[in-house]
N, C-alpha and C positions, 0 to 999 in steps of 0.2 A: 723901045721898051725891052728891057734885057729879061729874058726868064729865069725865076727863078730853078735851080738846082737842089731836089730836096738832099739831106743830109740820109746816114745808112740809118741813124735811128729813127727818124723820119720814114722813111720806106717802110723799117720793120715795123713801127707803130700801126702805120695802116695797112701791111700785109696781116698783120692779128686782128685790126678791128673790121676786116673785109674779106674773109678769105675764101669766098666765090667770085671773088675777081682777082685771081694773080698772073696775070699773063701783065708781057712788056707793054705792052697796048691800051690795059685799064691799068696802071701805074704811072704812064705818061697822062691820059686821060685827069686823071684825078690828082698829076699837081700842074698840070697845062701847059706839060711840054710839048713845041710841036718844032717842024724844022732841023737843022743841026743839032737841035739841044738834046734829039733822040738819041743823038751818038755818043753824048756824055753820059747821060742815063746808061745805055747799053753797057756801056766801060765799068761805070759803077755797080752793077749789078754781076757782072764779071768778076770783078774783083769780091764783092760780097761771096760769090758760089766760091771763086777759091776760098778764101777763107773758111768757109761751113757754116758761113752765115746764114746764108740760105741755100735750098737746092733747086735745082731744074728738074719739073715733071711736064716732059715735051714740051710745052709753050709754057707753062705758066710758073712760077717761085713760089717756093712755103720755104717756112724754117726744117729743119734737115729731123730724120725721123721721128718723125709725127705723121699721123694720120689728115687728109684732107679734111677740110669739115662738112662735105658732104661728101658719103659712100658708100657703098654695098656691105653690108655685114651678114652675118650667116646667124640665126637666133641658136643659143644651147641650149641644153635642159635645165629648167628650173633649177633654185639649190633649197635646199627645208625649207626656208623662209618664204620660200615664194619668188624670187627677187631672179629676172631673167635675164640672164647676160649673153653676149655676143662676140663675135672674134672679127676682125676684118677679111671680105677676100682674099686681099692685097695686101702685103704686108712685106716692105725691102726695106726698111731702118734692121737697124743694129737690135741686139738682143731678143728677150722674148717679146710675142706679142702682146699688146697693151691690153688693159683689163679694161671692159665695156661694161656700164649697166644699160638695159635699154630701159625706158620711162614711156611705156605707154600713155597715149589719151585713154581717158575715159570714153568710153561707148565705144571703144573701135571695135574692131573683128581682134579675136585674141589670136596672138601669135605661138606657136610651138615649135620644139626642136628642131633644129635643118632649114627652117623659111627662111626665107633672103628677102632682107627689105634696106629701102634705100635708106639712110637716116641724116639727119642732120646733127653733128658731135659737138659737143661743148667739153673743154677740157676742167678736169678738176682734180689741181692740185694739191689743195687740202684732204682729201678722200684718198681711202686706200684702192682706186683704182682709178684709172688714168682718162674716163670719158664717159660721159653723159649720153645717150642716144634718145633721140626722139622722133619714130620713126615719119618718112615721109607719106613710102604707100609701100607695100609688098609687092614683090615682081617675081615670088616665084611659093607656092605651096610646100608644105612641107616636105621633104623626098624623103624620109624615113623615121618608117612609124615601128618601132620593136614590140614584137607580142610573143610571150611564152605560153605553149598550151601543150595539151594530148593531139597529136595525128592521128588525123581516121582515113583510111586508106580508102581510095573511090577508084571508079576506073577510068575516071577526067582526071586523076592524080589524089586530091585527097581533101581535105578541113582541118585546120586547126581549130579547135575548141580551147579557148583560154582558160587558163587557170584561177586565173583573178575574177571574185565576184563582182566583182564591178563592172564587166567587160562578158556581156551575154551577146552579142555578137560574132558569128566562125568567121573564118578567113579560110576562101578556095586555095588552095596551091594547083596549078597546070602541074601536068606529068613531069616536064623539062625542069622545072623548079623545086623539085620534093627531095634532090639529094638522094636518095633510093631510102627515103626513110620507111620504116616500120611500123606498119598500123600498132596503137596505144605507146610508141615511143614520146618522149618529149622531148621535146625542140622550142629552138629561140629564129623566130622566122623576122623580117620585113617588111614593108606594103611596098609593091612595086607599082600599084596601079589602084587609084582610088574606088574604081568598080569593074568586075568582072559578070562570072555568069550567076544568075539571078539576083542580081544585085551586092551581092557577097564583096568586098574590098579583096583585092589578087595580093599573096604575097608570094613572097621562093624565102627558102628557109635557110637559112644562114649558119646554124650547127643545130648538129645533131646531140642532144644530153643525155639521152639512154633510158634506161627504164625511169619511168618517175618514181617506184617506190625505194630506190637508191638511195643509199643516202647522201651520196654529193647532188643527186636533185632534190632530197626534202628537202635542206637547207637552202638551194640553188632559185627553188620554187620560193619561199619567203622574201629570198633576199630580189628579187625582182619583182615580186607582188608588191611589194613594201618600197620599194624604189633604194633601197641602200644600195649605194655607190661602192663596187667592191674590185674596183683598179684603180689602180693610180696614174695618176697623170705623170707623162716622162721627167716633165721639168720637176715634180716634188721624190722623183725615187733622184732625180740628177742630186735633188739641193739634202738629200739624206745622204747618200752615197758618198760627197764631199763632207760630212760633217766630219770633223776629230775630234780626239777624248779633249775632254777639258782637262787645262791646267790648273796648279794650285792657284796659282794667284789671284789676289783677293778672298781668299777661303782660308778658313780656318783647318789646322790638320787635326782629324780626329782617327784618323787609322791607326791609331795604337787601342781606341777603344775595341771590346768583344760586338759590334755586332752580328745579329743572325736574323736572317730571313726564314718567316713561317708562311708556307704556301701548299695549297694542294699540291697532289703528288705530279700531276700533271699541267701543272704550271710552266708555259713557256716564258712569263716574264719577271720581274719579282722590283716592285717597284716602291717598296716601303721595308725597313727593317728596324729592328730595336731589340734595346738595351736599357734595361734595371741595375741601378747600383744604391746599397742602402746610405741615409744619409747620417753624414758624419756632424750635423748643424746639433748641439745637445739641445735647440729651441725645438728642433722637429724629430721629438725621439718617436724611434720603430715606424721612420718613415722613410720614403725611399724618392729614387730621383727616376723619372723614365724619359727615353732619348726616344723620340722618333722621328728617322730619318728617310726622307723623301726625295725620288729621283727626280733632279735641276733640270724636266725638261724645257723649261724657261729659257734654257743659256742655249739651246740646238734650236727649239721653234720661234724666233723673235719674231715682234709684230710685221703684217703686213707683208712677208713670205711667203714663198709659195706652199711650204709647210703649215704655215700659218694658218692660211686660207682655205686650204684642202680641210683641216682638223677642228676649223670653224666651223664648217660645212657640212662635216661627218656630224661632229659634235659630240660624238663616244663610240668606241667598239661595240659590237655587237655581238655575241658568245654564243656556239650552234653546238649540238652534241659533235660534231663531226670536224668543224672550222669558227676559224673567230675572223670579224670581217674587221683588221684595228682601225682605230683613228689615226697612228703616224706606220711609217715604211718601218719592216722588221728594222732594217737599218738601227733603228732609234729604240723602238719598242721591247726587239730582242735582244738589244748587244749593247749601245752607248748608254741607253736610260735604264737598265735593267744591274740590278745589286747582286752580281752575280761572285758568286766566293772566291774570296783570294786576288779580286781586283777592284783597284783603285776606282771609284765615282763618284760624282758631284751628288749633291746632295742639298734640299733645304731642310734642317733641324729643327726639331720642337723639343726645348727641352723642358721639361714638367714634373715640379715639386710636389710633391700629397702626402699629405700626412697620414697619421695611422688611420683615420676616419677613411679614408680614400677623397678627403678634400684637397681639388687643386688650390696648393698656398701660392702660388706663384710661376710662371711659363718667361722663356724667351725664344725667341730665334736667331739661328745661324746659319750663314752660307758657308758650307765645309765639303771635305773630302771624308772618304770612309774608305774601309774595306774589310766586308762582311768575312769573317770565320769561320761562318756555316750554313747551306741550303740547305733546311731542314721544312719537314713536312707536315702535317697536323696530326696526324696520327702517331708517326716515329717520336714526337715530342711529348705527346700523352702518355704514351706507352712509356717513356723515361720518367717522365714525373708521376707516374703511377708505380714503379720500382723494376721496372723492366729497360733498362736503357739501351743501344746497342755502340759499337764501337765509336761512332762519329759524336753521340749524346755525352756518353760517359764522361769524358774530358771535360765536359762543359755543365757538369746537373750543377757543381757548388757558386761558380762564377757568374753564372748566365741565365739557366734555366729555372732555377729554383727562384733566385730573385723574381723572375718572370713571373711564377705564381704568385709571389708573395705582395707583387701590388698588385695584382691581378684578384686577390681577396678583399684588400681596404676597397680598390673602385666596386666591388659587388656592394661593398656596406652602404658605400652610396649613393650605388643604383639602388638599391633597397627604400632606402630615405626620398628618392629622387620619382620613383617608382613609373618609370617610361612603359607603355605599353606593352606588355608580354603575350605575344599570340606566339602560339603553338601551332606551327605551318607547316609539316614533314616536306620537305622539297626533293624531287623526286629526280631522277639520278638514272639515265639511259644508258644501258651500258652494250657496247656496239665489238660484233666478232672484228677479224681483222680483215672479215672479206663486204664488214658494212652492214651484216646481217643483225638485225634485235637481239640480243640475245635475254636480256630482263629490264623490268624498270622495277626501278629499287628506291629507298626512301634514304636519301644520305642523313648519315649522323652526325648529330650533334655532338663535339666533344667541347669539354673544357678550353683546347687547344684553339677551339677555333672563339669561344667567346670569347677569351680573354686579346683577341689580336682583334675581336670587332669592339673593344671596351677601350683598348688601346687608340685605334684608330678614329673613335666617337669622340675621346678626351682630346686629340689633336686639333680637330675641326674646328669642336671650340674655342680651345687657344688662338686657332689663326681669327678666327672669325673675333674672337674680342681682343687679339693686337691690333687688328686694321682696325676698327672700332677707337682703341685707342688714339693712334696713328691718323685716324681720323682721313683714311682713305676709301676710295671707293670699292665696292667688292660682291660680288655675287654671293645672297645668301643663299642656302637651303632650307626652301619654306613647305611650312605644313599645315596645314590650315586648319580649327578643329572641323567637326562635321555638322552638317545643316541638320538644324531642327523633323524637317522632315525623317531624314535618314534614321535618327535616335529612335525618333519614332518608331520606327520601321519594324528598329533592332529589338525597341522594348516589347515591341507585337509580340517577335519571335522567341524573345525571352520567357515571356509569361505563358506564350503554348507551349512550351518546354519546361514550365517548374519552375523558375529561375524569376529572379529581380534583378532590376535596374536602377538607380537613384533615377529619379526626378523633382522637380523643382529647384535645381542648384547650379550655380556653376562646373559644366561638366570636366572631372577632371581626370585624367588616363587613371587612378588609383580607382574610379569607379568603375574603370571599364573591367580594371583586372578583375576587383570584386566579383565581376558575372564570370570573368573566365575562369576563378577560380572556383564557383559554385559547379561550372560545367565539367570540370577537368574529373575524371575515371567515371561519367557519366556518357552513356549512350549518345549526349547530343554534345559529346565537346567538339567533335571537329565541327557538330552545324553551328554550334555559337562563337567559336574561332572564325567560319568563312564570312558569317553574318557580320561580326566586328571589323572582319579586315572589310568588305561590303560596304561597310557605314565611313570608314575612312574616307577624306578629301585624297586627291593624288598630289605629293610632293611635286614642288616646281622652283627654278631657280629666281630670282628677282635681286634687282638692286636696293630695295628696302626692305626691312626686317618684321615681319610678322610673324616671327618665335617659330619653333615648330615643335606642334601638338604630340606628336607618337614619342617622339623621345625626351618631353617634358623640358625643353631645354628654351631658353629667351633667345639665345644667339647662335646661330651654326651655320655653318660653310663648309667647303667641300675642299679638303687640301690633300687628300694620301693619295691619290689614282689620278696625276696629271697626265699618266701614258695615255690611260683611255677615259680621261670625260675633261672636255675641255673647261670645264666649268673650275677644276682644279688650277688648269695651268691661268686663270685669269689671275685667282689667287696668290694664286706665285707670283702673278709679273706687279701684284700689287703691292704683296711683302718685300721685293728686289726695291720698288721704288721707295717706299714705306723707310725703307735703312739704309737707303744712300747706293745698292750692292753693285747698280751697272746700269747702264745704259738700255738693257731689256727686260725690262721692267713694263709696267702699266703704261700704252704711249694713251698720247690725246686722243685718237680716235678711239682706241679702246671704251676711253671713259666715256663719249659721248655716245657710244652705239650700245653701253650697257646693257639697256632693256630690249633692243634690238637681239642683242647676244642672247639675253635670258631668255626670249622666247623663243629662240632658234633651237636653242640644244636643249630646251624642255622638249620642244616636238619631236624632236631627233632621238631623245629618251625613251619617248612614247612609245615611236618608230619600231625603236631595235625591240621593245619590251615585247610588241604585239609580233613583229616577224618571229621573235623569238618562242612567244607562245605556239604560235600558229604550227613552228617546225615540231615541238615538240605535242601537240595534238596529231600531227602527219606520223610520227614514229610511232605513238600510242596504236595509233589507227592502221598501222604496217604489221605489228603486234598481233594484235586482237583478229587481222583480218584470215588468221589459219585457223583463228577459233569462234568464225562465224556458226551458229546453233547453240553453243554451249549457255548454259546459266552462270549466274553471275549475282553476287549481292551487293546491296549498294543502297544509299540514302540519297530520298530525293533533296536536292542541293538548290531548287527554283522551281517555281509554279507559275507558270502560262496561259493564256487564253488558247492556245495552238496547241499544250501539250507541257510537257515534264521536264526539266532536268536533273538525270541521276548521277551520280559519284559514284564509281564502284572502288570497290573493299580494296581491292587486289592490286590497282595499278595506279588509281587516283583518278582514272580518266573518266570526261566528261561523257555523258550520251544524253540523247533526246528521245522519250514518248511522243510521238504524236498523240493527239487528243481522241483521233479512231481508234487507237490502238490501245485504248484504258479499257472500255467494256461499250454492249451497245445499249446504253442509257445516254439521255443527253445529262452534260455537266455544266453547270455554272460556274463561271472565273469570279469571284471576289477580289477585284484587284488591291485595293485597300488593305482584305488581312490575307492578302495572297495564298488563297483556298481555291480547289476544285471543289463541290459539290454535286454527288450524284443525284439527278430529277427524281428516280426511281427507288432507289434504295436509300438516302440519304447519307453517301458515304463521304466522307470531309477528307479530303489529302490536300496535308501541312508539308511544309518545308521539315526536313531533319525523320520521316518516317522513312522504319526502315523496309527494303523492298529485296525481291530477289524478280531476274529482267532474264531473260534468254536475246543474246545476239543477234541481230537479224542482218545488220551490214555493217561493213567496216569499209572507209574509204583513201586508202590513204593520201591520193593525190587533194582531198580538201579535207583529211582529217577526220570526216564525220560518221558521229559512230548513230546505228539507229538499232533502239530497243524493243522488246512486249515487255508490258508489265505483265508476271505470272503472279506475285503475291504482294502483299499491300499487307504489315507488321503482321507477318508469319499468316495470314489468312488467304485463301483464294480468291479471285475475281471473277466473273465473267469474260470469258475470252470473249475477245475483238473478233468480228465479222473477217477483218484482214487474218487473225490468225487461224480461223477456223478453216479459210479456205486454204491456208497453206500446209494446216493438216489433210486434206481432201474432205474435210466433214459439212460444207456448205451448212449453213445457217444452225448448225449447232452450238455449244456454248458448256462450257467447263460448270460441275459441282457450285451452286453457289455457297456460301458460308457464311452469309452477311449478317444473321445472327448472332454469330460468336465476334464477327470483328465491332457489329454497334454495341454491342455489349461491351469490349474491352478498350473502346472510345470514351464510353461513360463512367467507367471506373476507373480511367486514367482522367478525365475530367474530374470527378469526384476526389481525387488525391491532389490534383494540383489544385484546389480552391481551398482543400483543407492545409496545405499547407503554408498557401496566402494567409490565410485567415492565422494562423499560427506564428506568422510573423509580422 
């Protein structure tokens, strides 16, 4: 009987359907070669390794770099989404290493950053990464666990106390391990040993970050609480670094057009610009044409990149008084994708027709080149079109800038008509010496300058969002959902303790909402009936279906001007590229089917940056206020608690907390329902929006938190707290009460708000 000799695609077919048997031994085995016939086989398999058919690893053949399909991987850190990926040991093929997802079972032991576990790989082709894992067993614990905290210097070396509330656990450092750090310095240490003395997890401290009330550690401190990812991997600074400018081709040339860019003053990037030109159509008189032009970072981050994938993952910049943590490498963010004056850029266009009403008659898009005429800034532009221009403006008021205003007034006509949500928010504006010191917080201004480039950039959105629409493509919307029944509730409670009405029984619709904020505005309680409305808001989120969004009264909207930093933009882009034929990087298949995957990635990632970002600017408030610990303070309480107060002070906008001992010593009753204090004794009512004056008792900066006395309740005295009395030295005495005159001017402000219900 002659044996048979398998064929090379023969071998290769069952080198992939078996590949924990490659050795020469189970390849004879399994097509039943025995005898001399081993020596044919041997030859042919010879001959397949020259070729790169397959490789030799010591005894056994796989095809040439690839991973075995069982083997030691090292687990990484989470990305937003949850989704935990892996790198191999081992790894001698050609190029980068392969991208792993691991797939855990359910019920195992969870795995974390650094563990090594054996796993068994399934490749997958279709998918933007190169292999499936499903681990075998773990063989080895995690070796580094990262913790930022304060050092407390001991004389066994010292403690970390974390900074994250989530993480109430110290960590020993031995003497040999502290770096020579400085008791209340902060530092970024490691677990070197899962238990030391008293139980305590052993770390050694890995850098030292200096004083925490710094401001490269306020920010440093979020951006690690929060877990935002703030290096870059070498391979995506490699695949930025090799990027070049784009050429014309396939774009249209629009660089003889006047664009200019409006951006704050300190703006490092400028990724949107426009241009007004009145139209010459006699169908559409006293009406004009607006171009807005968007940087192509579509054409530098194609799908499935390691740019790509890094900016998925970030899913938007993150902006700190001090540092911005971006979504791509300056590479791109600062230099190629950025509409910097006087140079050529790619660019995707909206171009948009409105007639004198400020109705868009008609929009299209274009993939073009540009080149901006002018860096100009919100203020220097206001100040021009107010009659004050300066040399750069001048040249430009009759061409450029005046057009600018001038649709900039038809789109007010029809926001007016349209009547999107108007809250009145002063946002508040840290302003830092050059050695990182507070020097104020300040309330930025609102100019013309800057509404009219957010009225601009609202008009865009929509355009793209109802050309895909059109186009009949897929595309991330921007959704907003109106607010739950409860919540309205909530608002009308607070409206009616305040004076003030709500519509009820109707379809709610933002003109209703203005209605209250217009009854509140140069009244006592507008900022409380502004923070109660924005309160009552759902939070914006990205999705692949369209459920309109409520605050800007709009059916359809997407997010197209800011591809540099929210990737939610660039999906847009790669939609409209496919949508018109424009290239090749466009919208791929995986995109489309991971949509809602995408949307809830860089919703959380939004979330993310929103709360680090709050949290830095509570930390500077809190670095502020901490030189003017004793001082008084006036302020509106802004929430009511069963534990105690939240106040708003006048001055700075910032938040602080009463404790509930520190009101007076009567017990008080929570009404959680119309979110009221009630004093046992006195019968004293504290509502949301009453105004207070607090004396400072602490400031914290390392967590922000400011802690108050309340001294007066709407210009009246209290009973001093048992806590304040002993920090006067007066042990169990107690301030003038006045309770008289304040339940008196409770019931004549009660009597005037029923009289003027009734009156309406």
């Amino acid at each position: 009987m002659t044996t048979q000799i398998p064929s090379r695609s023969q071998i290769l077919d069952w080198l992939n359907d078996n590949p924990t048997t490659t050795s020469k031994r189970d390849i004879a085995r399994a097509f039943g070669i025995k005898g001399q016939a081993k020596i044919e086989l041997k030859r042919i398999l010879r001959e397949m390794e020259d070729e790169g058919l397959v490789e030799r690893r010591r005894k056994s053949f796989r095809e040439p770099s690839k991973l075995p399909p069982v083997t030691v991987l090292e687990v990484l850190r989470p990305d937003s989404m949850g989704d935990l990926w892996a790198k191999p040991l081992e790894w001698e093929g050609e190029g980068a290493e392969p991208l792993i997802l691991m797939i855990p079972k359910a019920g195992e032991e969870a795995l974390g950053p650094h563990d090594r576990v054996l796993a068994r790989l399934t490749e997958t082709p279709d998918e933007q990464y190169d292999y499936e894992a499903r681990p075998i067993r773990k063989i080895g614990s995690a070796a580094k666990k990262v913790v930022v905290g304060i050092f407390r210097k001991t004389a066994e070396g010292g403690r970390i106390v974390p900074i994250d509330k989530g993480q109430d656990k110290e960590w020993h450092v031995p003497q040999a391990a502290a770096m020579e750090a400085r008791d209340g310095e902060l530092v970024e240490a490691e677990q070197s040993a899962p238990r030391g003395r008293m139980g305590l997890p052993l770390a050694r401290i890995i850098a030292r970050l200096g004083d925490p009330t710094a401001p490269k550690a306020v920010s440093l401190i979020a951006i690690h609480q929060h877990g935002i990812p703030d290096r870059f991997p070498d391979e995506v600074i490699a695949e930025a670094d090799a990027a070049k400018p784009a050429g014309m081709e396939g774009r249209e040339d629009l660089t003889h057009m006047p664009f200019v860019t409006i951006d704050p003053g300190d703006a490092r990037d400028h990724d949107d610009a426009c241009f007004v030109e009145y139209d010459r159509d006699p169908a559409n008189e006293d009406g004009t044409i607006l171009w807005v032009a968007i940087a192509d970072v579509a054409h530098y981050v194609t799908p499935n990149s390691a740019l790509d994938r890094e900016a998925r993952m970030r899913g938007n910049s993150s902006y700190f008084p001090d540092r911005v943590v971006p979504m791509l490498p300056d590479r791109l963010s600062g230099d190629l994708c950025s509409l910097h004056e006087g140079v050529s850029r790619a660019v995707l266009v909206a171009k948009m027709t409105i007639d004198a009403d400020g109705n868009k008659v008609r929009h299209s898009f274009h993939r073009a080149m540009i080149k901006s005429v002018a860096s100009l800034e919100y203020g220097q532009v206001q100040r021009a079109q107010d009659g004050n221009p300066d040399e750069q403006c001048e040249p430009l008021m009759e061409e450029v800038i005046e057009p600018l205003y001038d649709c900039y007034a038809a789109l007010l006509r029809a926001r007016a008509r349209r009547q999107p949500l108007n809250l009145d928010l002063p946002e508040r504006k840290i302003v830092l010496s050059d050695s990182g010191k507070v020097l104020s917080i300040q309330f930025k201004e609102r100019l013309d300058a800057h509404k009219l480039i957010e009225e601009f950039m609202v008009l865009a959105n929509v355009a793209a969002a109802e050309e895909l629409e059109r186009l009949r493509r897929p595309l991330l919307y921007r959704v907003h959902e109106e607010p739950s029944q409860d919540k309205l509730e909530s608002l009308r409670e607070v409206a009616q303790a305040s004076g003030f009405k709500l519509a009820k029984g109707q379809v709610l619709r933002t003109s209703h909402l203005n209605h209250l904020l217009e009854q509140a505005l140069n009244s006592d309680f507008n900022e409380l009936i502004n923070m109660s409305t924005l309160r009552t808001m759902t939070q914006a989120y990205y999705y692949p279906q369209n459920f309109g969004h409520f605050g800007l009264a709009l059916k359809s909207y997407a997010h197209f001007t800011s591809p540099i930093r929210r990737y939610s933009d660039l999906i847009v882009h790669r939609a409209l590229i496919s949508g018109h034929g424009w290239g090749d990087d466009g919208l791929s298949q995986w995109d489309i089917e991971h949509l809602e995957e995408t949307a809830k990635q860089i919703s959380d990632t939004e979330r993310r940056s929103m709360a680090a970002e709050r949290d830095t600017t509570d930390r500077y408030l809190a670095a502020y206020l901490s030189e003017r610990v004793g001082n008084e303070f006036t302020g509106r309480v802004s929430g009511v608690q069963g534990f105690g107060l939240f106040i708003r002070l006048d001055e700075t906008g910032a938040d602080g907390m009463i404790p509930i001992r520190a009101i007076g010593n009567e017990f008080f009753h929570f009404d959680r329902e119309a979110q009221t204090l009630t004093g046992a004794d006195t019968g004293i009512e504290i509502t949301a929006g009453m105004r207070v004056l607090v004396r400072l008792v602490e400031a914290v900066p390392v967590t922000g938190g400011l802690l108050l006395d309340l001294l007066q309740l709407e210009g009246a005295e209290l009973p001093s707290s048992r806590r304040s009395a002993r920090r006067k030295g007066r042990p169990g005495t107690s301030a003038p009460r006045k309770i008289g005159a304040l339940k008196a001017k409770t019931r004549a402000k009660a009597r005037k708000v029923k009289r003027e219900r009734k009156s309406k």
